[in-house]
C-alpha positions in Angstrom: 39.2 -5.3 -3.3 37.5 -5.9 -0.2 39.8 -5.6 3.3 39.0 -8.3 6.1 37.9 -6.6 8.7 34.7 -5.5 6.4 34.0 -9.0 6.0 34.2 -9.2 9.9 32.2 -6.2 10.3 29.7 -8.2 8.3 29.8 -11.1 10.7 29.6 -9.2 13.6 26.4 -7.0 12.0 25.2 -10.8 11.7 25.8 -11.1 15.5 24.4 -8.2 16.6 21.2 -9.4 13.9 20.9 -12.9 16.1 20.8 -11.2 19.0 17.8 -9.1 18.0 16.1 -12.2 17.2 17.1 -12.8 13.6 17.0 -16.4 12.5 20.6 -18.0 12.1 21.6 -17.7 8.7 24.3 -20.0 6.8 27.7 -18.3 5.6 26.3 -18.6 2.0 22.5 -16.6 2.9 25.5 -14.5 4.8 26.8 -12.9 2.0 23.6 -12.5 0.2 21.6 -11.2 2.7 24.2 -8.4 3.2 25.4 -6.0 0.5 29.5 -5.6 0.4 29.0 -2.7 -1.2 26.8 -1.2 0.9 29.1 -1.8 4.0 31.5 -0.4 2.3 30.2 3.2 1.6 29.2 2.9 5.0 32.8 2.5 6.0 33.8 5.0 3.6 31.4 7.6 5.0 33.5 7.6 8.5 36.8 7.8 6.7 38.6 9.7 4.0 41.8 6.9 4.1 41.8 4.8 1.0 45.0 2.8 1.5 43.0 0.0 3.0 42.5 -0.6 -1.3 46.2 -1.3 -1.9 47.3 -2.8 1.6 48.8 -6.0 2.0 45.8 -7.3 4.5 43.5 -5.8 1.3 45.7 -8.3 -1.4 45.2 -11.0 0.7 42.0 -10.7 1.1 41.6 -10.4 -2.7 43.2 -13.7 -3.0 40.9 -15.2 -0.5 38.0 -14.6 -2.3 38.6 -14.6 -5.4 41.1 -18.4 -4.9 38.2 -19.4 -2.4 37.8 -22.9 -3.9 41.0 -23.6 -5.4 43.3 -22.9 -2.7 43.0 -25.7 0.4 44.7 -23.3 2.4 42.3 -20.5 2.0 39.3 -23.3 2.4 40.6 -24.5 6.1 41.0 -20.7 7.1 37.2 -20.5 6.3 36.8 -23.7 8.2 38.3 -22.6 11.2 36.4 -19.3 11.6 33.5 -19.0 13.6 30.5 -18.6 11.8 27.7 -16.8 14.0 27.3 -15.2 17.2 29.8 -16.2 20.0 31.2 -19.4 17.7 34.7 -18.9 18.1 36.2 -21.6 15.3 38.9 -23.8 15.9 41.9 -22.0 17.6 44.3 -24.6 17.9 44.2 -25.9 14.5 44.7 -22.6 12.6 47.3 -21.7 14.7 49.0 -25.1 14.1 48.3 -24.5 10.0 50.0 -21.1 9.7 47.3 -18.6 10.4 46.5 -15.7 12.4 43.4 -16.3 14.5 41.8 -13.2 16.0 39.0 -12.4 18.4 36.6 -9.6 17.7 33.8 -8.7 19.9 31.5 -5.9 21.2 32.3 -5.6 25.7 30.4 -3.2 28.3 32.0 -3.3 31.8 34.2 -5.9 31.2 31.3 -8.3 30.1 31.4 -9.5 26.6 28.3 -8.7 24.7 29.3 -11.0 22.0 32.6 -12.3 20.2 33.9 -14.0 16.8 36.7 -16.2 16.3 38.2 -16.3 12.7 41.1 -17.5 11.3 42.6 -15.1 8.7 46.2 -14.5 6.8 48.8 -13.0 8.9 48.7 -9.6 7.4 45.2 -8.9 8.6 46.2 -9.6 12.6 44.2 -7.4 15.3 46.6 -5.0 15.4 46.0 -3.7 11.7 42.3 -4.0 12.4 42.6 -2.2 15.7 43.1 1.4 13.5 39.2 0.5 12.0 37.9 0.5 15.4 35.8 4.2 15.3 34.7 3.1 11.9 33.5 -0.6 13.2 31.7 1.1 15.9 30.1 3.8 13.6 28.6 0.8 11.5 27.5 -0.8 14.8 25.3 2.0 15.5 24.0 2.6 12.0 22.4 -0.7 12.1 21.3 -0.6 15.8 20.2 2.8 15.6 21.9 4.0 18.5 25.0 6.1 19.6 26.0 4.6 22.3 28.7 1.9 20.7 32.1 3.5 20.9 35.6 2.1 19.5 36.7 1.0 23.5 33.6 -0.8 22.9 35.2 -2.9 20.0 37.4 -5.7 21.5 39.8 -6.5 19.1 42.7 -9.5 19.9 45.4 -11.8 18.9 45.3 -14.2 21.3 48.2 -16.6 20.6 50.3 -13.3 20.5 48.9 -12.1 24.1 49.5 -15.7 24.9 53.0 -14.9 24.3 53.4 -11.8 25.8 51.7 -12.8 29.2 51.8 -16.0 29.8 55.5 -15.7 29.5 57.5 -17.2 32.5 58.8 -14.3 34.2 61.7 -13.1 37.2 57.9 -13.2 39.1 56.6 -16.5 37.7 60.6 -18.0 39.0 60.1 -16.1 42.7 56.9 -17.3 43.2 57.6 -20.7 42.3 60.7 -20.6 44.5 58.5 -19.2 47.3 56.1 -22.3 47.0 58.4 -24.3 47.3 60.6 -23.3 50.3 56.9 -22.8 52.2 55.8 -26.8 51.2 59.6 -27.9 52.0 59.3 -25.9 55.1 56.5 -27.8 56.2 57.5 -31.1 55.3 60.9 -30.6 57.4 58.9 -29.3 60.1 57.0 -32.6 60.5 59.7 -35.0 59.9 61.7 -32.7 62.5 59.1 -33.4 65.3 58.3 -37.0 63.9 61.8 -38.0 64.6 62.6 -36.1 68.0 59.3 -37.6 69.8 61.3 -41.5 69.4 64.6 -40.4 71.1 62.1 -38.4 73.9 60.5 -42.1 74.4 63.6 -44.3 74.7 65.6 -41.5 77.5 62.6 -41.9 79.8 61.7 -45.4 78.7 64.3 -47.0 81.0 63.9 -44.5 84.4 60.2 -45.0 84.1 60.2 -48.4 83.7 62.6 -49.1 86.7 60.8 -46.4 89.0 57.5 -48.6 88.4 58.9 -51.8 89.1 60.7 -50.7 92.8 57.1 -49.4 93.8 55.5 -52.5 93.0 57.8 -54.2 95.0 57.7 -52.2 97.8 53.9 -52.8 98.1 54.1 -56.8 98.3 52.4 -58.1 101.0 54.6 -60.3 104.0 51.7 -61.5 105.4 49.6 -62.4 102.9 52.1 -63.0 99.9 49.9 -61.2 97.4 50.6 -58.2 95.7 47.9 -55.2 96.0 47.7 -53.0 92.5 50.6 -50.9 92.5 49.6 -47.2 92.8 49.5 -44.7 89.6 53.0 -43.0 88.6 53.4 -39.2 89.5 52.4 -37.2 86.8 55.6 -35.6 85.1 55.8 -32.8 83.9 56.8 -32.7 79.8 60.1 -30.8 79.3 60.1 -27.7 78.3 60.6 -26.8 74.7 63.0 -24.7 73.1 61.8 -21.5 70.9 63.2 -23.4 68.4 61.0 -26.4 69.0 57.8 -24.1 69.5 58.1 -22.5 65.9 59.2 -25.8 64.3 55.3 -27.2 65.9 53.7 -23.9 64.5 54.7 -24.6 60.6 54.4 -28.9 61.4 51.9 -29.6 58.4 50.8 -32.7 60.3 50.1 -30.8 63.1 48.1 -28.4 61.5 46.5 -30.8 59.8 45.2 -33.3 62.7 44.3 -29.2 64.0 42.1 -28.4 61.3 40.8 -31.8 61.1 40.0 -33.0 64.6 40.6 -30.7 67.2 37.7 -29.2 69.4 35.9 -26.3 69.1 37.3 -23.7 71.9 33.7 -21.5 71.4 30.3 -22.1 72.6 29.1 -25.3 71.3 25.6 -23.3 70.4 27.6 -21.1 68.2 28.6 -23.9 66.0 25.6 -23.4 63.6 27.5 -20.6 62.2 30.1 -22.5 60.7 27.4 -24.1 58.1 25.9 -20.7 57.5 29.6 -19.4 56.8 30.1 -22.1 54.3 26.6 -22.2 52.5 27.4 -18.2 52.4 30.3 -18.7 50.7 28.5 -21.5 48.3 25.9 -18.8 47.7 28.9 -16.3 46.7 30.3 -18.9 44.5 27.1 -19.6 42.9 26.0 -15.4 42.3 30.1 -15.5 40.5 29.3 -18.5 38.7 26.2 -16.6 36.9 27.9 -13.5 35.9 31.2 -15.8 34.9 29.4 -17.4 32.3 28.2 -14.1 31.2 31.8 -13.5 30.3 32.1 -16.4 28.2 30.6 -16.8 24.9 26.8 -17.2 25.4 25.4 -18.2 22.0 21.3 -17.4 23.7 22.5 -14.0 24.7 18.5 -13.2 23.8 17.6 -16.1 26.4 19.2 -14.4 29.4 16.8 -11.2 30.1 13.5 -13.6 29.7 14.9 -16.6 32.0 16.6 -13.7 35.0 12.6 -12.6 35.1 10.8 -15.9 34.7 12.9 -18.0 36.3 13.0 -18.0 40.1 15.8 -20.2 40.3 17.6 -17.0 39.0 16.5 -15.1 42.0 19.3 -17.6 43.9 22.3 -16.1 41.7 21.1 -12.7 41.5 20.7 -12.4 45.2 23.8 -13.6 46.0 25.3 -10.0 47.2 23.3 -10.3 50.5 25.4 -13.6 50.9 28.7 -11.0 51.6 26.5 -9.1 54.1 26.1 -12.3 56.1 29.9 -12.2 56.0 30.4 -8.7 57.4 28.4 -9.7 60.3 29.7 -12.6 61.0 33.1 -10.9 61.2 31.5 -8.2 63.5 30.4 -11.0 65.3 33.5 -12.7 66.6 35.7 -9.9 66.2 33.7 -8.4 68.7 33.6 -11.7 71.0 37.3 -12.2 70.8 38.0 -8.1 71.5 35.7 -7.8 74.2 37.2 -11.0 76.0 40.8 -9.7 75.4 39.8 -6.3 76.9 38.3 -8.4 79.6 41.4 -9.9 80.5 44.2 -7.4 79.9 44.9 -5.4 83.1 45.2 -1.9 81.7 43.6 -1.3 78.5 45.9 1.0 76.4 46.1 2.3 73.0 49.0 -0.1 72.9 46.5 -3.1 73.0 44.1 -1.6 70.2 47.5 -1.5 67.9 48.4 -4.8 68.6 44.9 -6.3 67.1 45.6 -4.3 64.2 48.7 -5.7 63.8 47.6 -9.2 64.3 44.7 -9.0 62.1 47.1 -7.3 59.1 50.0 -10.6 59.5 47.0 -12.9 59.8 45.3 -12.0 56.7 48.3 -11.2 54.5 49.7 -14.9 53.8 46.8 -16.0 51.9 46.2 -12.5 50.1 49.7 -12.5 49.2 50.0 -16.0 48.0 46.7 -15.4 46.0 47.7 -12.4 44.5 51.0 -14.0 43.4 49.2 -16.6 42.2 46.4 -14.6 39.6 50.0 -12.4 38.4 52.2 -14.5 37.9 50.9 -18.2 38.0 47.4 -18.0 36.3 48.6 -16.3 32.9 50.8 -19.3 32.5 48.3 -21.4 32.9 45.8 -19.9 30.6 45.3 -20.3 27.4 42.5 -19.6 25.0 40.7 -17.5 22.1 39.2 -15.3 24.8 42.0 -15.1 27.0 42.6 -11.0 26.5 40.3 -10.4 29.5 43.2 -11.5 31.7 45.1 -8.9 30.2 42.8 -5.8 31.8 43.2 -7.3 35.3 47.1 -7.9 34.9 47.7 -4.4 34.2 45.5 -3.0 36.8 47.5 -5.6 39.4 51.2 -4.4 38.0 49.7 -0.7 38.4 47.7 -0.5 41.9 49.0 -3.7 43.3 50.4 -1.4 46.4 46.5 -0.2 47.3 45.5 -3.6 48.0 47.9 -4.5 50.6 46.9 -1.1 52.1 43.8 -1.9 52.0 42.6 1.5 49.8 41.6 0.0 46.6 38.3 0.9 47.5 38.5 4.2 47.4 41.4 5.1 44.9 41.2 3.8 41.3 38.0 1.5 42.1 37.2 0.8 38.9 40.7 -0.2 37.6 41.3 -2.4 40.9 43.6 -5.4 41.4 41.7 -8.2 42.2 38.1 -6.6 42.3 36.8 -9.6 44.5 38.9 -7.9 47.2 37.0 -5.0 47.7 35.6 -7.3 50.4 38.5 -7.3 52.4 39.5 -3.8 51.9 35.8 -3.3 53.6 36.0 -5.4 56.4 39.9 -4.2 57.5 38.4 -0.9 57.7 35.3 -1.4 59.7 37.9 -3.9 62.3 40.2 -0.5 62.8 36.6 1.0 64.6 35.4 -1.7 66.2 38.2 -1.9 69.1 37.3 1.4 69.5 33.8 1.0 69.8 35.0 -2.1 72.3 36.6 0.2 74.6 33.6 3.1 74.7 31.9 -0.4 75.7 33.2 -0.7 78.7 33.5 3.0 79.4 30.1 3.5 78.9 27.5 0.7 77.6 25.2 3.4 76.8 27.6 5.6 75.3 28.4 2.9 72.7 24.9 1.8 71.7 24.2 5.6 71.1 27.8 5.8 69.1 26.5 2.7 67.2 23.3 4.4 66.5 25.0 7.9 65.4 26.8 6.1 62.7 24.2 3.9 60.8 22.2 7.2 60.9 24.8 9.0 59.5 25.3 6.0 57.3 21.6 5.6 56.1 22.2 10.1 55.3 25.2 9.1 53.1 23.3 6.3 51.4 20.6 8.7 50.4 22.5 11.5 49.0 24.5 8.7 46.5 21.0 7.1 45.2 19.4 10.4 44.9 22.9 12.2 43.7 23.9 9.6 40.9 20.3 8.6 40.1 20.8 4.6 41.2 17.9 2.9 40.9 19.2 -0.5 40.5 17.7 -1.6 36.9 20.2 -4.3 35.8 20.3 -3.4 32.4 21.8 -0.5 32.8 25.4 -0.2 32.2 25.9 3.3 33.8 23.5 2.6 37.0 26.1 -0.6 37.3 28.9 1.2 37.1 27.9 4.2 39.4 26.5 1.9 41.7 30.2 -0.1 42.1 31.9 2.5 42.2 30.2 5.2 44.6 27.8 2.6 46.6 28.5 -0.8 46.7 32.3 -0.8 47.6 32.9 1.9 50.3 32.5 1.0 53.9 30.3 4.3 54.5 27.5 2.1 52.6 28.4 -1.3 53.9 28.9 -0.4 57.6 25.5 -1.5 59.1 25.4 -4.6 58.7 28.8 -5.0 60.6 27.1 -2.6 63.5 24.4 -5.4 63.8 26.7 -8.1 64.3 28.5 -6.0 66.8 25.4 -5.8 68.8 24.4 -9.2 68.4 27.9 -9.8 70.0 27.1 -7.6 73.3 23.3 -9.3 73.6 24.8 -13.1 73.4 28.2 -11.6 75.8 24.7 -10.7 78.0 24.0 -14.4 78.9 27.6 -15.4 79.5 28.6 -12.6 81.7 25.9 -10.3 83.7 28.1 -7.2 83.5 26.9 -7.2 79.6 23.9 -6.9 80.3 21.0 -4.9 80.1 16.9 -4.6 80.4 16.4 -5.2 77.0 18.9 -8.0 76.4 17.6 -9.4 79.2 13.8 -9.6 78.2 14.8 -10.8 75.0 17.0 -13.7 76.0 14.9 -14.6 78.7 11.8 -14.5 76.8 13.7 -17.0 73.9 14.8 -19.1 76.1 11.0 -19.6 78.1 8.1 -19.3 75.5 8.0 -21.4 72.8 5.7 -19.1 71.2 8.0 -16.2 70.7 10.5 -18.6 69.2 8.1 -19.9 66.6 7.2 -16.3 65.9 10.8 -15.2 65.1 11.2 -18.6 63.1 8.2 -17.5 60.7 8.8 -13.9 60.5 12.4 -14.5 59.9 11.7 -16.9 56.8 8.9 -14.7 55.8 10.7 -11.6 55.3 13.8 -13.6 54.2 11.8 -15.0 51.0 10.2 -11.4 50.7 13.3 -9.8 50.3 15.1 -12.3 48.0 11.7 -12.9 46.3 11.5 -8.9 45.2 14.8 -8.6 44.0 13.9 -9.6 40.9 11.4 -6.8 40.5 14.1 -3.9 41.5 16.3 -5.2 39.3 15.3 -6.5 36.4 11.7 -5.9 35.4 11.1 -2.3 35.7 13.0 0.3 36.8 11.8 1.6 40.1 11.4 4.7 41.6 14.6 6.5 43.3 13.2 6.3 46.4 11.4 3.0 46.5 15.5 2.0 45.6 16.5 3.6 48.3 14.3 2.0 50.6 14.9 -1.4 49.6 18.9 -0.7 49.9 19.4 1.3 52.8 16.8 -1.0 55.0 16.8 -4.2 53.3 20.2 -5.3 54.0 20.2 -5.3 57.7 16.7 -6.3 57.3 17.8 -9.5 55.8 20.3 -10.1 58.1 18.3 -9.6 61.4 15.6 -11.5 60.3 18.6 -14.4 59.8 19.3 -14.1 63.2 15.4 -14.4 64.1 16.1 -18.2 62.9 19.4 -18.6 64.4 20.1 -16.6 67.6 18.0 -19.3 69.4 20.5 -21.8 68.3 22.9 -19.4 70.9 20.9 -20.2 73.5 20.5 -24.0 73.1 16.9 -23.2 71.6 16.8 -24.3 68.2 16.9 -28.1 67.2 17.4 -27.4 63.5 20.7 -25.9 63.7 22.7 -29.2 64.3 22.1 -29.4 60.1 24.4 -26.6 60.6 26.8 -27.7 63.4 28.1 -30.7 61.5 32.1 -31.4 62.2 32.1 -31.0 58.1 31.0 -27.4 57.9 33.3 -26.9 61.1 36.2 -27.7 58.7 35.1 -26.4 56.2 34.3 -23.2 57.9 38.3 -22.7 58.6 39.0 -22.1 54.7 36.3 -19.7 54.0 39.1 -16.9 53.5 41.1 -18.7 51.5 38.1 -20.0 49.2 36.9 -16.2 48.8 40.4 -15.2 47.8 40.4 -18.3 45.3 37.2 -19.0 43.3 37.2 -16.3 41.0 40.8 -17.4 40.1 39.3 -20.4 39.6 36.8 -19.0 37.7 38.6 -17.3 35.8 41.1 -20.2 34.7 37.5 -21.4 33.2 36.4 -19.0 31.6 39.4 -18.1 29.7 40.6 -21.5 28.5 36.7 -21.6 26.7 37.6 -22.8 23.1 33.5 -23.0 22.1 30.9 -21.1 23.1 28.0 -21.9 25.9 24.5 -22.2 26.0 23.3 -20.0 29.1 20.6 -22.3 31.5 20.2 -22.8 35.1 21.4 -25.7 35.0 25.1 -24.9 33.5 25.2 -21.6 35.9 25.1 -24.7 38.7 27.3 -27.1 37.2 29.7 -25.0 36.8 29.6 -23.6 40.7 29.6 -27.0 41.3 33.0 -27.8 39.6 34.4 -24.5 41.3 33.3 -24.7 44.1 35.2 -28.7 44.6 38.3 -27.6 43.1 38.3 -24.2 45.2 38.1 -25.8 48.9 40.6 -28.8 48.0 43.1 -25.7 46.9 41.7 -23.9 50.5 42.8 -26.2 52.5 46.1 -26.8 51.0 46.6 -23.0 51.5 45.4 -22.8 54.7 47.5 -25.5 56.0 50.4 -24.1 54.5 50.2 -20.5 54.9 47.3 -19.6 57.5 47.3 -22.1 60.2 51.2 -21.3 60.8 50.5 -18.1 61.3 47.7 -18.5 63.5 50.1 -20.6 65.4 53.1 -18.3 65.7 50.8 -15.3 66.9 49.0 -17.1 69.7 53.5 -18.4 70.5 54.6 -14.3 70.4 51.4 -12.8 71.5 49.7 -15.3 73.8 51.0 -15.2 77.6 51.4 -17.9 79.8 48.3 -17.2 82.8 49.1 -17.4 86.1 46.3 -20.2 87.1 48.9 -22.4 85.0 51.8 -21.6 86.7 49.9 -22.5 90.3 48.0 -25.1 89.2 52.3 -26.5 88.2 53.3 -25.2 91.9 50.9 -27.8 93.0 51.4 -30.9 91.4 55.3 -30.0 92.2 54.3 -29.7 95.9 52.0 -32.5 95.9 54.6 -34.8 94.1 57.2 -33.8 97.0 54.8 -34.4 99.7 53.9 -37.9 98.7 57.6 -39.4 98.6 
């Protein structure tokens, strides 16, 4: 009698055959291209335990084979069972007919190498196969000639049966519901509350008004004459105050916010306005480097295809690149952080540690609607939703989330239990929380000393650069793709901690100070005064920053491909290209741009649009969502994929719509209310508003 899960191991040698550019062969060639027997002294070799003979899952599938043609049953279990490499059957149909439908695979780092779907009888489910594991792995590496294969390597799954277990509607799954809904009646309250008040507001000063206007025109007839000379323009009254009631109920008004986000002016520079369509194509870029390895989670039937098209293909060089897309982010934040801290410095009269803990705590609230919401979302709202043969890599993250859900929200899942984080997109955040707690800092050694701080700012990306070296050279990281271990060691030690990450939010910092320099002369300095000067008069220099900008741009995206995915380059050639090629990119971005600042650049009204402006306000809330979205995708796959270019873009396509529709829901609901109530609390009144009211009261009395 033969056990199941040798026939499977037999599929899945097949797989592992196709992938090694073995022609596709039929399920008939399948079994005689393969000996039974011979796989099963192989299996026997590993493993003294015979009771696999006389199991039930073994008397089954005795009955399978040997009834094969005369039992209809046994024929649509065959049917429904994938029969190659990433060909995952039909799920829903075996399910419906009374079968077990299982999922077994080969994964590295959460990626799945390849995957079968079969349909099989109920007594050989995953969890009997899952005590073969060390013996399906041993026959993995027999017939790849290799040790590295071992059983956590085997992916083994019921998938209707972790349906059931996670997708289960939970005390969570009811909170989080309830929570959505108080926020969206909340809102809607809010609006009709202000949208009813502002007619009874109308009709009270409707009939005053109305007879105030009508005794001046009278009093300016003309005796003489008999005409009647324009009567003169109302005094201005002031609106009535509102209550604190009235002032939160307009923070959480989703109309409000809406016509906000919508239509209301930019308070910045107008020049700075190209940066919102560089924060949006960023996050387009993101989306479309996700999208790439996403699909490389689904079943990929040309799994051979993938190496030859990532060093052929240029187009490739787009996703594969797309990590320098989050260093446009850091500086970004860098940027404005530093704007808006430098100006509140500015204008408070004593500057205190009390003032540094107040940012903190303003940036914390404002960032923790949306990263709460989302994170509610992908635990207990996403496994509802999903539902598919390869849905057991939602599993991994769930646990991780009910387990380390707390470092997150503290902003240390970074540096404790990276690889097992909640949410692994956020390491992001947990980054750029942690570079804002310096930056005030840095801010106030500003204005202490100007020097002082640039030599501060210097100290630490040299100390940074130090750090970066010792990690390359320490954990040999040499950034060759195909290397499992160099991936892991470089997540893990180099790419997620701020130590590593840090100078490219330095260099928006200083970028900050040098554009501060043209709006206010106590910023500035020699330099920033050559270079700004010199922008702004020759032409030529411009043109020069414009070329050597897009020159080393396409240098440093164009070699990427050679670091990490041809050869394997040398440690410190690595090194090189890490430590300096980062900032690199990023200051030779500004070469194009930072003219744009000073009303310089023509070009970067494609940039300025009122679109990307809008868009530009849900950038947090799309990071925080896509790969939720993603992952809704990817594990609701019923079929395998065929891996091309032009999938990898479709697909970012089809995220990337849905994603910013949910954004601005979100941020409507959740961010934009916030923002509102902090500027209420935190904002004072300024005294150039009180005098400028004074006035207009005086002025008013004066004229009657």
């Amino acid at each position: 009698m033969v056990p199941l899960y040798k026939a499977f191991i037999v599929l899945l040698s097949l797989s592992l055959a196709l992938s090694s550019k073995i022609p596709k062969l039929s399920c008939a060639e399948l079994y005689s291209n393969f000996s039974v027997t011979e796989m099963i002294s192989s299996i026997l070799s590993n493993s003294s335990n015979d009771e696999y003979i006389v199991d039930q899952c073994g008397k089954d599938f005795s009955l399978y084979l040997n009834n094969f043609l005369s039992n209809t049953s046994i024929i649509n279990m065959f049917l429904y069972t994938g029969k190659g490499i990433n060909e995952l059957g039909d799920y829903r149909t075996c399910i419906k007919k009374s079968g077990v439908y299982i999922i077994v695979g080969l994964q590295s780092m959460g990626i799945t190498v390849f995957v079968l779907g079969g349909c099989v009888p109920p007594s050989c489910n995953a969890t009997y196969l899952s005590q073969y594991k060390k013996q399906i792995a041993a026959y993995f590496n027999q017939i790849q000639n290799t040790t590295v294969i071992t059983a956590n390597d085997i992916l083994l799954d019921n998938p209707a049966q972790s349906n059931q277990e996670i997708g289960r509607i939970t005390t969570g799954t009811l909170i989080t519901f309830l929570f959505l809904a108080v926020v969206v009646a909340t809102a809607v309250v809010a609006f009709y509350y202000e949208y009813a008040q502002e007619p009874e507001v109308i009709e009270k000063k409707k009939g005053p008004e109305k007879e105030q206007a009508k005794n001046l025109v009278i009093k300016e007839i003309a005796p003489a004459s008999g005409t009647i000379e324009k009567p003169k323009d109302l005094p201005a009254k002031e609106k009535p105050e509102k209550t604190a009631f009235s002032q939160i109920i307009t923070c959480l008004n989703f109309g409000k916010n809406a016509c906000s986000f919508f239509y209301s002016e930019n308070k910045m520079d107008k020049n700075l306005d190209c940066l919102h369509g560089v924060r949006v194509f960023s996050m387009i870029w993101i989306i479309l480097g996700h999208a790439f390895l996403e699909i490389l989670k689904a079943p990929v039937f040309n799994l051979e295809d993938i190496q030859k098209k990532l060093v052929s293909s240029r187009w490739m060089t787009i996703f594969t690149s797309a990590p320098l897309a989050v260093d446009i982010f850091f500086m970004l934040s860098a940027f404005f952080a530093t704007i808006s801290c430098t100006n509140a410095f500015e204008k408070a009269e004593k500057r205190s540690v009390k003032t540094v803990l107040l940012m903190y705590f303003q940036r914390y609230v404002r960032l923790l609607p949306i990263y709460l919401i989302c994170f509610l979302a992908s635990q207990y709202i996403a496994p509802v939703l999903y539902d598919g043969p390869v849905f057991s890599r939602i599993t991994m993250l769930q646990n991780y989330c009910s387990d380390h859900w707390i470092l997150n929200f503290l902003y240390l899942n970074n540096f404790i239990k990276p690889t097992e984080m909640c949410m692994p997109w956020t390491w992001y955040l947990s980054n750029d929380f942690q570079f804002f707690l310096i930056m005030p800092l840095l801010a106030l050694l500003y204005f202490k000393s100007k020097s002082l701080a640039y030599w501060s700012i210097g100290g630490i990306a040299a100390v940074s650069a130090i750090i970066q070296l010792g990690i390359i050279f320490g954990f040999k990281i040499d950034l060759y793709l195909f290397d499992s271990k160099v991936n892991m060691d470089m997540f893990e030690h180099y790419y997620i901690k701020p130590y590593c990450r840090i100078n490219c939010y330095l260099l928006g910092i200083i970028i900050a100070w040098m554009y501060m320099s043209t709006k206010n002369e106590a910023h500035s300095n020699s330099f920033f005064s050559w270079v700004n000067k010199t922008i702004v008069e020759k032409f030529s220099f411009r043109y020069f920053l414009y070329l050597f900008g897009v020159g080393f741009i396409l240098l440093i995206v164009g070699i990427y491909p050679s670091f990490y995915m041809t050869t394997r380059a040398s440690l410190f050639a690595s090194a090189m290209y890490t430590i300096l090629g980062r900032p690199g990119f990023l200051l030779c971005l500004m070469f194009i741009f930072y003219p744009a600042f000073l009303g310089k650049c023509r070009f970067a009204t494609l940039f300025s649009n009122e679109v990307w402006c809008s868009m530009a306000r849900c950038t947090y809330a799309a990071y925080m969502l896509h790969l939720i979205v993603f992952g809704f995708y990817t594990s609701t796959m019923e079929e395998g994929v065929y891996f091309s270019v032009k999938r990898v873009i479709l697909n970012a396509i089809d995220v990337t719509l849905i994603t910013y529709f949910a954004s601005v829901l979100l941020t409507l609901l959740f961010e934009s209310p916030i923002i509102q109530l902090l500027k209420l609390l935190f904002t004072e009144p300024s005294k150039n508003q009180g005098s400028e009211a004074a006035k207009k009261l005086l002025e008013n009395k004066t004229s009657h």
